[in-house]
Jmol script that loads the backbone (N, CA, C; Angstrom):
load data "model"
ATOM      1  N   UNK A   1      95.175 126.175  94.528  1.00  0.00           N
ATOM      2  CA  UNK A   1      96.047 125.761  95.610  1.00  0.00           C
ATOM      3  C   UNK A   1      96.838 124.529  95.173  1.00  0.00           C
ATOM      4  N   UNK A   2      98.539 124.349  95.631  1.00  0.00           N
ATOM      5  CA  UNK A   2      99.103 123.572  94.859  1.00  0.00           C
ATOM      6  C   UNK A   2      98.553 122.446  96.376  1.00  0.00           C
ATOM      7  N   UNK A   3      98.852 120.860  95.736  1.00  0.00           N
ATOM      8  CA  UNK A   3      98.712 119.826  96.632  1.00  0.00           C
ATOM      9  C   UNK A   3      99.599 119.108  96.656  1.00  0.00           C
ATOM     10  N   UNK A   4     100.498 118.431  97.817  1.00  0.00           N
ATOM     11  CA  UNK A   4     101.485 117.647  97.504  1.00  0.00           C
ATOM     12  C   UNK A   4     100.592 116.349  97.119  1.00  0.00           C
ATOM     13  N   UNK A   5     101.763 115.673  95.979  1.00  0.00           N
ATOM     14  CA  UNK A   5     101.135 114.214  95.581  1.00  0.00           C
ATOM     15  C   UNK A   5     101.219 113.712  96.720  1.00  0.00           C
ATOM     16  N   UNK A   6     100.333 112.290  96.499  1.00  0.00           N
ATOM     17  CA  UNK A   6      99.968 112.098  97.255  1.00  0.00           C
ATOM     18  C   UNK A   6     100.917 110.386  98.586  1.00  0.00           C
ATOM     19  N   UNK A   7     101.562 110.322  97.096  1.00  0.00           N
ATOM     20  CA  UNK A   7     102.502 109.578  97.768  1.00  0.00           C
ATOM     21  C   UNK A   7     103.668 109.810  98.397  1.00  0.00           C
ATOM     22  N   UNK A   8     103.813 111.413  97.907  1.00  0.00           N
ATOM     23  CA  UNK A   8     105.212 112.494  99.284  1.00  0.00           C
ATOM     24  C   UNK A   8     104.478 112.280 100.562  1.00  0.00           C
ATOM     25  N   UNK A   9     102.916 112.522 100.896  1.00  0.00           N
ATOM     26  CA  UNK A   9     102.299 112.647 102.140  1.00  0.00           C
ATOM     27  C   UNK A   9     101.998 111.223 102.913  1.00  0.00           C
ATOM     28  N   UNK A  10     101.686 110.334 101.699  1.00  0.00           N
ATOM     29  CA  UNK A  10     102.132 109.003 102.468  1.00  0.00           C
ATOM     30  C   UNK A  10     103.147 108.699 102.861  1.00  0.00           C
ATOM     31  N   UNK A  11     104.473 108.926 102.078  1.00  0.00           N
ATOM     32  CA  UNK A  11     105.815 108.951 103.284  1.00  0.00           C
ATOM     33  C   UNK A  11     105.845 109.718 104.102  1.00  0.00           C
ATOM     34  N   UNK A  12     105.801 110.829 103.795  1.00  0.00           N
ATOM     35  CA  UNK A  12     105.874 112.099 105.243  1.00  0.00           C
ATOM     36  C   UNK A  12     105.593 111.445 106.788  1.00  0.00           C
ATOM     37  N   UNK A  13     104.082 111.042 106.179  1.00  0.00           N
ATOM     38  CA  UNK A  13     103.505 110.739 107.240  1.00  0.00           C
ATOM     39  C   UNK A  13     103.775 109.303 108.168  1.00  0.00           C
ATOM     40  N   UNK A  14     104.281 108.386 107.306  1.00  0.00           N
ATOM     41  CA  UNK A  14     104.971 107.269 107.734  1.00  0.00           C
ATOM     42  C   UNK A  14     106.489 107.419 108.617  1.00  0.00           C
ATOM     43  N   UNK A  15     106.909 108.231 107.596  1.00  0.00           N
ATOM     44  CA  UNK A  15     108.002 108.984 108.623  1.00  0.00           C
ATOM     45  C   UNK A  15     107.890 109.366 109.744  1.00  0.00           C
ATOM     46  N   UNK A  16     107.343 110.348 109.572  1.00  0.00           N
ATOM     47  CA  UNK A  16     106.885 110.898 110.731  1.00  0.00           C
ATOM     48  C   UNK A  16     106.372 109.445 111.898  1.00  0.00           C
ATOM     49  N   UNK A  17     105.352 108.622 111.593  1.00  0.00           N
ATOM     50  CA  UNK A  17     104.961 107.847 112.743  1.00  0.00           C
ATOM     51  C   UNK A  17     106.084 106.953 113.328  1.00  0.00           C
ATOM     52  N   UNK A  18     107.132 106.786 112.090  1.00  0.00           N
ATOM     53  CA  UNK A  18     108.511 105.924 112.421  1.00  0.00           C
ATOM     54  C   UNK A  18     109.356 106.942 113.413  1.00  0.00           C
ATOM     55  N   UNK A  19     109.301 107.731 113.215  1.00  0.00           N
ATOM     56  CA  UNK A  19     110.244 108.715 113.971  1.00  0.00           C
ATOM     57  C   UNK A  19     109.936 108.640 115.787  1.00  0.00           C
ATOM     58  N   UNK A  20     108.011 109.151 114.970  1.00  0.00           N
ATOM     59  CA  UNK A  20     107.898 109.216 117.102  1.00  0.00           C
ATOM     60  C   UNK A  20     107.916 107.819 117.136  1.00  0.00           C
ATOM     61  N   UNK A  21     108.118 107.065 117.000  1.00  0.00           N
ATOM     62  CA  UNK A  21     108.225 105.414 117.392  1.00  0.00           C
ATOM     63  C   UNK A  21     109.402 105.527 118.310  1.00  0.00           C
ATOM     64  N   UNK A  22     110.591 105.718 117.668  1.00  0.00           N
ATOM     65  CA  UNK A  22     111.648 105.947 117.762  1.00  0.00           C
ATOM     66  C   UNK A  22     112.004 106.617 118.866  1.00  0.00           C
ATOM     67  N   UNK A  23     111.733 108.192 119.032  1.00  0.00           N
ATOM     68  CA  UNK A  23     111.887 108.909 119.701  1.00  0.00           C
ATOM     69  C   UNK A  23     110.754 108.582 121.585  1.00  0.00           C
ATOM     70  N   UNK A  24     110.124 108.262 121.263  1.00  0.00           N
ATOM     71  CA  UNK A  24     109.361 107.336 122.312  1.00  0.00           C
ATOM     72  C   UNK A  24     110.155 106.194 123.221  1.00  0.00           C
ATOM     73  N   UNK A  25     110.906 105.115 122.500  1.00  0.00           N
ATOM     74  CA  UNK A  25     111.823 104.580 122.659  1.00  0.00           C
ATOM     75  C   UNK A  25     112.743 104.856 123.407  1.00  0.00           C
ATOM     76  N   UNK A  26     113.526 105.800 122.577  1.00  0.00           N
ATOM     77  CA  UNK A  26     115.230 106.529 123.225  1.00  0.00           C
ATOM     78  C   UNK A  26     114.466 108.242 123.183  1.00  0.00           C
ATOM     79  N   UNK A  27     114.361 108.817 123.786  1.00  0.00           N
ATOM     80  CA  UNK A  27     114.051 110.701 123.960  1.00  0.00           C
ATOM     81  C   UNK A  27     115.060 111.387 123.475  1.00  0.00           C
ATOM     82  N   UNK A  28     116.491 110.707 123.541  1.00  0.00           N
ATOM     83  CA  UNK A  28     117.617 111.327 123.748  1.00  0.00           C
ATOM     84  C   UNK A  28     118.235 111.090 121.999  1.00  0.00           C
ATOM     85  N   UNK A  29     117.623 110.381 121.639  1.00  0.00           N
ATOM     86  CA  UNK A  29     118.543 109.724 120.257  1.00  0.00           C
ATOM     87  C   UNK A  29     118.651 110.472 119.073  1.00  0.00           C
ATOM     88  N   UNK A  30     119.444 109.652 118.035  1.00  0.00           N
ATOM     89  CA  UNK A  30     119.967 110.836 117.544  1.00  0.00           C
ATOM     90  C   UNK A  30     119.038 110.527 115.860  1.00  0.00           C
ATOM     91  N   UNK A  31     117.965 110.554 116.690  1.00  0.00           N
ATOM     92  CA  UNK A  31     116.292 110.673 115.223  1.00  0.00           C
ATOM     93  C   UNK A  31     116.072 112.254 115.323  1.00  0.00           C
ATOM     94  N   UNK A  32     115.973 113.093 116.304  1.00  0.00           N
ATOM     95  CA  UNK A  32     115.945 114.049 116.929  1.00  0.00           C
ATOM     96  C   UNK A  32     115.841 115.508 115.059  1.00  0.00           C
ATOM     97  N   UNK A  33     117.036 115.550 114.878  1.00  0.00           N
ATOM     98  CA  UNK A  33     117.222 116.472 113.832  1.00  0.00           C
ATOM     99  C   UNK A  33     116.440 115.995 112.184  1.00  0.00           C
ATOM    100  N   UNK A  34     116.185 114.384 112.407  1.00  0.00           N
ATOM    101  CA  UNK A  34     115.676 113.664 111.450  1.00  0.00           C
ATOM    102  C   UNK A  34     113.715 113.923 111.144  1.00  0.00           C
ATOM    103  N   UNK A  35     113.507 114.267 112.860  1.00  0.00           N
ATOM    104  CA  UNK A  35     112.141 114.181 113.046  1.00  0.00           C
ATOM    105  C   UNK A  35     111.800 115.663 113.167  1.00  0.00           C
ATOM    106  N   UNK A  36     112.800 116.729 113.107  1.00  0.00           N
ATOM    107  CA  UNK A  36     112.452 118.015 113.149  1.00  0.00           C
ATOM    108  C   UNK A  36     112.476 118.961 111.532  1.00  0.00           C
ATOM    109  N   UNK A  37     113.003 117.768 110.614  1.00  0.00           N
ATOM    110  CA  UNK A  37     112.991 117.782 109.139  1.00  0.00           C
ATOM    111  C   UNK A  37     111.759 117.467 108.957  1.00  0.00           C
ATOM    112  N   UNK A  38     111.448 116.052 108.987  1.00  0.00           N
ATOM    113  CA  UNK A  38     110.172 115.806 108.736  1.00  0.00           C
ATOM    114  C   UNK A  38     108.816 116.663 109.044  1.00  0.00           C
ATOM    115  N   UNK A  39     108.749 117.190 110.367  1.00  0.00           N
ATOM    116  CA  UNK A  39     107.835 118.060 110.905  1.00  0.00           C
ATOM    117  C   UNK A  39     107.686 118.706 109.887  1.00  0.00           C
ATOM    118  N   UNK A  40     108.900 119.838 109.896  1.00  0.00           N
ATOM    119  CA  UNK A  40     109.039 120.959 108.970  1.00  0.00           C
ATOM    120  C   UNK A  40     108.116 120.852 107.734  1.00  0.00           C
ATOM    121  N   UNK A  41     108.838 119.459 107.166  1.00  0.00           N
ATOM    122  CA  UNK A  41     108.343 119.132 105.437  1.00  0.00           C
ATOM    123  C   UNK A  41     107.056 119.042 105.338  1.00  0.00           C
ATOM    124  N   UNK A  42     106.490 118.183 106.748  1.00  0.00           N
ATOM    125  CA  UNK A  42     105.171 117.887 106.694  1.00  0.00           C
ATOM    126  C   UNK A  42     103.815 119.346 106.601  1.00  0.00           C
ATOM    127  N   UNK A  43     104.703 120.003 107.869  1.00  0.00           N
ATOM    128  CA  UNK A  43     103.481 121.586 107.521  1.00  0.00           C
ATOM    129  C   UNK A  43     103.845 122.101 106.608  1.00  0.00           C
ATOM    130  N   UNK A  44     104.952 122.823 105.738  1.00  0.00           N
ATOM    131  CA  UNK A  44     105.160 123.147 104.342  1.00  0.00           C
ATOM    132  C   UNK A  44     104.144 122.190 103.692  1.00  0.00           C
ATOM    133  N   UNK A  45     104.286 121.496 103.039  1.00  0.00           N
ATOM    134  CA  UNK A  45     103.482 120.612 102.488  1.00  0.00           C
ATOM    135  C   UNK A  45     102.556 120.722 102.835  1.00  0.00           C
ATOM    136  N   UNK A  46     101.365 121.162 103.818  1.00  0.00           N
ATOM    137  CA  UNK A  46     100.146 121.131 104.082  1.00  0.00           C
ATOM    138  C   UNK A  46      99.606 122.204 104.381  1.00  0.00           C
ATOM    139  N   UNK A  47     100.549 123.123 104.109  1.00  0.00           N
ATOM    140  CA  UNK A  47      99.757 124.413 104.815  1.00  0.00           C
ATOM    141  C   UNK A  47      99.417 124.772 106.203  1.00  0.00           C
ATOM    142  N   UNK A  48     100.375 123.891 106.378  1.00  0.00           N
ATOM    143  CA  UNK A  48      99.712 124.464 108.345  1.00  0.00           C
ATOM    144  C   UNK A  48     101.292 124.731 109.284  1.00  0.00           C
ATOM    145  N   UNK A  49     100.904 124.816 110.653  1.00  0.00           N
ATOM    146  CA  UNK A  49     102.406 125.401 111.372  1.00  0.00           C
ATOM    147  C   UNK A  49     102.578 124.438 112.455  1.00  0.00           C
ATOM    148  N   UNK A  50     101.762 124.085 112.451  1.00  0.00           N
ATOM    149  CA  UNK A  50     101.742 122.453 113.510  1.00  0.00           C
ATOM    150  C   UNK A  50     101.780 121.226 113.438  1.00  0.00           C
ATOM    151  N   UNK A  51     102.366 120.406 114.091  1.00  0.00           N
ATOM    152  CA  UNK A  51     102.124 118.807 113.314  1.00  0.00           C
ATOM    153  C   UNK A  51     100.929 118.311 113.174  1.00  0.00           C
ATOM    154  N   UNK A  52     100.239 118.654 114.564  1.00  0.00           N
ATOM    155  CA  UNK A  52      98.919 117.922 114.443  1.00  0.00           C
ATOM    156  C   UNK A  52      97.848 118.526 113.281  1.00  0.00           C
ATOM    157  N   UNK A  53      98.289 119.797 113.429  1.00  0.00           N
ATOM    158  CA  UNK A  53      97.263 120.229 111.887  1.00  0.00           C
ATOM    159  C   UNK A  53      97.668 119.437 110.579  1.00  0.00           C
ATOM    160  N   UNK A  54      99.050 119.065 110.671  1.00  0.00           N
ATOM    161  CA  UNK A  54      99.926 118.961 109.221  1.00  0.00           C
ATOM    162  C   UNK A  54      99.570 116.869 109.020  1.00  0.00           C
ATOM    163  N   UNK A  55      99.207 116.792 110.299  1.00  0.00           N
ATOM    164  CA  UNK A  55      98.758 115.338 110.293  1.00  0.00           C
ATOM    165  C   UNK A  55      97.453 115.395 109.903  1.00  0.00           C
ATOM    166  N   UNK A  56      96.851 116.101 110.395  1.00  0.00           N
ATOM    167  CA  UNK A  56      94.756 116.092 109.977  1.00  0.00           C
ATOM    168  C   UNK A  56      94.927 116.236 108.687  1.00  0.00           C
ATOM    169  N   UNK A  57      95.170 117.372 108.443  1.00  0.00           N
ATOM    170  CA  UNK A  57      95.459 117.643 106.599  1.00  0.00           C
ATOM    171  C   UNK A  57      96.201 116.789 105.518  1.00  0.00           C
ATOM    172  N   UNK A  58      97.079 116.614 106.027  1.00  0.00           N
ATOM    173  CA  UNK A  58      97.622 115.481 104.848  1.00  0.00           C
ATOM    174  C   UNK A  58      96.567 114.008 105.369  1.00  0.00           C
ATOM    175  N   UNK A  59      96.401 113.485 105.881  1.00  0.00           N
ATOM    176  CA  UNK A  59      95.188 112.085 106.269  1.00  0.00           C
ATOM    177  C   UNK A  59      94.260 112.760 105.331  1.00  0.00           C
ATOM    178  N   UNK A  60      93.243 113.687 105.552  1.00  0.00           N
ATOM    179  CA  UNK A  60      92.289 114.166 104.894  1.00  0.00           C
ATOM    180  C   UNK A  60      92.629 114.414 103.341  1.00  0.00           C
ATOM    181  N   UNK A  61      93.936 114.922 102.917  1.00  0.00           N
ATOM    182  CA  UNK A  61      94.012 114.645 101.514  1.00  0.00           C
ATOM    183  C   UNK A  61      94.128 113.370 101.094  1.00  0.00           C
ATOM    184  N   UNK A  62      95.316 112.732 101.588  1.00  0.00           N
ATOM    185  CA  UNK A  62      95.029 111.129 101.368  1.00  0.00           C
ATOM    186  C   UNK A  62      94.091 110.023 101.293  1.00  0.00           C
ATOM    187  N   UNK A  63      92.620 110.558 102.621  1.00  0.00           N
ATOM    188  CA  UNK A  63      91.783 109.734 102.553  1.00  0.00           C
ATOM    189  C   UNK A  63      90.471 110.350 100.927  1.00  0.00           C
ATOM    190  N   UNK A  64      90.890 111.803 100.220  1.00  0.00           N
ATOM    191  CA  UNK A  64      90.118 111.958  99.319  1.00  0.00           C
ATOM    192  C   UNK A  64      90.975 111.817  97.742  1.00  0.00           C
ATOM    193  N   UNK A  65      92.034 111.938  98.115  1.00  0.00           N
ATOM    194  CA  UNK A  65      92.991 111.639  97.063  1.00  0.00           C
ATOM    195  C   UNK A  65      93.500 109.819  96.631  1.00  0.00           C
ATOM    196  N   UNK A  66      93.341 108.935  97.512  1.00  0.00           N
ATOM    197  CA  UNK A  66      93.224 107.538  97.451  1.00  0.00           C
ATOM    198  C   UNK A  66      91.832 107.032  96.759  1.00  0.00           C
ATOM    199  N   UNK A  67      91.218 107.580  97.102  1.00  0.00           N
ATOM    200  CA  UNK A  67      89.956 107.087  97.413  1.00  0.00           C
ATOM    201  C   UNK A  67      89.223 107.815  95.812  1.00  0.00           C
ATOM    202  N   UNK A  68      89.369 108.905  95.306  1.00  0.00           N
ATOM    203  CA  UNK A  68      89.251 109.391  94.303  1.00  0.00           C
ATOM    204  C   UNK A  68      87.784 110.462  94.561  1.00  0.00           C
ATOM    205  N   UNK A  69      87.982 110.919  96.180  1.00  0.00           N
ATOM    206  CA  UNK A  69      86.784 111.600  96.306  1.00  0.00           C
ATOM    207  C   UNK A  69      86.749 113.026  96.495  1.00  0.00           C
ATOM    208  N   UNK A  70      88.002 114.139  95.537  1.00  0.00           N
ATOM    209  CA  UNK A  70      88.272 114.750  95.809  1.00  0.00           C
ATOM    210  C   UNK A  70      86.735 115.652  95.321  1.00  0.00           C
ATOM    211  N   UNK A  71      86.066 115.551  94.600  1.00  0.00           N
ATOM    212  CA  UNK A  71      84.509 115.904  93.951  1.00  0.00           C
ATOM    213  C   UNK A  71      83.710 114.956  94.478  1.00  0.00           C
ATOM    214  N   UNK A  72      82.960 115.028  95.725  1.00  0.00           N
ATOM    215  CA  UNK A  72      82.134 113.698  95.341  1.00  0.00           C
ATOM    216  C   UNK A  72      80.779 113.926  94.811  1.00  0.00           C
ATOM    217  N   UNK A  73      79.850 113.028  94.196  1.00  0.00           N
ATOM    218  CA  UNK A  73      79.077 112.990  93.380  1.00  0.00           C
ATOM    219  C   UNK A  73      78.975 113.895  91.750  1.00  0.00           C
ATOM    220  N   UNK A  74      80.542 114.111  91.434  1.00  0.00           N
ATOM    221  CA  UNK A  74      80.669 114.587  90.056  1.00  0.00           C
ATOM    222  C   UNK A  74      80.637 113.538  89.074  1.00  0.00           C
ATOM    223  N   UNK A  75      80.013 113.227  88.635  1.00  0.00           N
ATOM    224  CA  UNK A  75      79.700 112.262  87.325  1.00  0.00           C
ATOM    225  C   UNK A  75      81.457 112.696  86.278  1.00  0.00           C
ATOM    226  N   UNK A  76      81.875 111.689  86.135  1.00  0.00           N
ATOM    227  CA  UNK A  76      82.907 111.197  85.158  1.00  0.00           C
ATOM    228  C   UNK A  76      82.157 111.223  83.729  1.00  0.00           C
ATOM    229  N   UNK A  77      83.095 111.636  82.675  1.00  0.00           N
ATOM    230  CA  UNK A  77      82.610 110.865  81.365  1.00  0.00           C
ATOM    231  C   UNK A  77      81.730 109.728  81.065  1.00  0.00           C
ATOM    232  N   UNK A  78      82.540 108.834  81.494  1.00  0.00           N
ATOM    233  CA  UNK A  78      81.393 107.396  81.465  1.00  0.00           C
ATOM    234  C   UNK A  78      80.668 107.437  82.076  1.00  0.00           C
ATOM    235  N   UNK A  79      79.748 108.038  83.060  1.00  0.00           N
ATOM    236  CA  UNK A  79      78.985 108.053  83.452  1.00  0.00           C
ATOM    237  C   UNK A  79      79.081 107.592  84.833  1.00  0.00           C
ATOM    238  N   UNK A  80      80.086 107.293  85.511  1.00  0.00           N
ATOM    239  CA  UNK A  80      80.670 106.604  86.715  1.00  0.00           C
ATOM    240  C   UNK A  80      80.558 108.484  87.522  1.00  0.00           C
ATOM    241  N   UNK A  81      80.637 108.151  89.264  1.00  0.00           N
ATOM    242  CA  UNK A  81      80.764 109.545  89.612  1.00  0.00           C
ATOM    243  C   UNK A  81      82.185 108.988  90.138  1.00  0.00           C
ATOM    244  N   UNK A  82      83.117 110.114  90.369  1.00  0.00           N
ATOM    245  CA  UNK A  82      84.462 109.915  91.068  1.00  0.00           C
ATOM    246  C   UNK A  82      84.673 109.248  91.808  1.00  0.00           C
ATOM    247  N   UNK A  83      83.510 108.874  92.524  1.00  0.00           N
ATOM    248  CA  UNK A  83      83.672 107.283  93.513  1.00  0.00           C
ATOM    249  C   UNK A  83      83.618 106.156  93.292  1.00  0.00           C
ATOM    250  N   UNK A  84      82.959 105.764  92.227  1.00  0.00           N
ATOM    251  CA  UNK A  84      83.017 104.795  91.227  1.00  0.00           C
ATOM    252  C   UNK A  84      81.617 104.133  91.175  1.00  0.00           C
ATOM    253  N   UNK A  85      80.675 104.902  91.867  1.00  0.00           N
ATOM    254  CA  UNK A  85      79.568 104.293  91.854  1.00  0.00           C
ATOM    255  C   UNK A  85      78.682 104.441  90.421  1.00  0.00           C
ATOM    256  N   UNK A  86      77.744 104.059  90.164  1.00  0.00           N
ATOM    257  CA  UNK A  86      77.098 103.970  88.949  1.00  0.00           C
ATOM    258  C   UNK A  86      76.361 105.749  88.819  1.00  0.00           C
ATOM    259  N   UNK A  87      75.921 106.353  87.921  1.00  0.00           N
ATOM    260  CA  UNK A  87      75.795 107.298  88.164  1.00  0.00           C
ATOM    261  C   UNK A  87      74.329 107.606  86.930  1.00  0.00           C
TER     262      UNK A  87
END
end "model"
wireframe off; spacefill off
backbone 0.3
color backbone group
């Protein structure tokens, strides 16, 4: 399965929270076609058809893709596991 990096989903998603900021603000304004891009990009990118799925999923890659816990307890070469604990 391909994954967006992980710093497209940290903007996405920043976007995205700037947008409904925005749109919260003014309802009427003209973020409108800006925030219906973003949506879009965001479920492409995640595999899903909804925002709120396309928000759980990209957070959840980010919080294992930051964090380096996409394996956890797989021992690294050095002997470190992907979390960085001693192993």
């Amino acid at each position: 399965m391909l994954m967006t990096h992980p710093a497209v989903l940290t903007r996405l998603v920043e976007e995205y929270e700037r947008e409904s900021a925005l749109r919260a603000a003014a309802p009427h304004g003209p973020v409108h076609q800006h925030m219906e891009d973003v949506v879009y990009t965001l479920c492409v990118s995640t595999g899903t058809r909804d925002i709120d799925a396309a928000l759980a999923v990209a957070r959840e890659q980010l919080n294992t893709a930051w964090l380096g816990d996409a394996h956890p307890g797989v021992a690294a070469q050095d002997g470190r596991t992907l979390s960085g604990t001693a192993g």
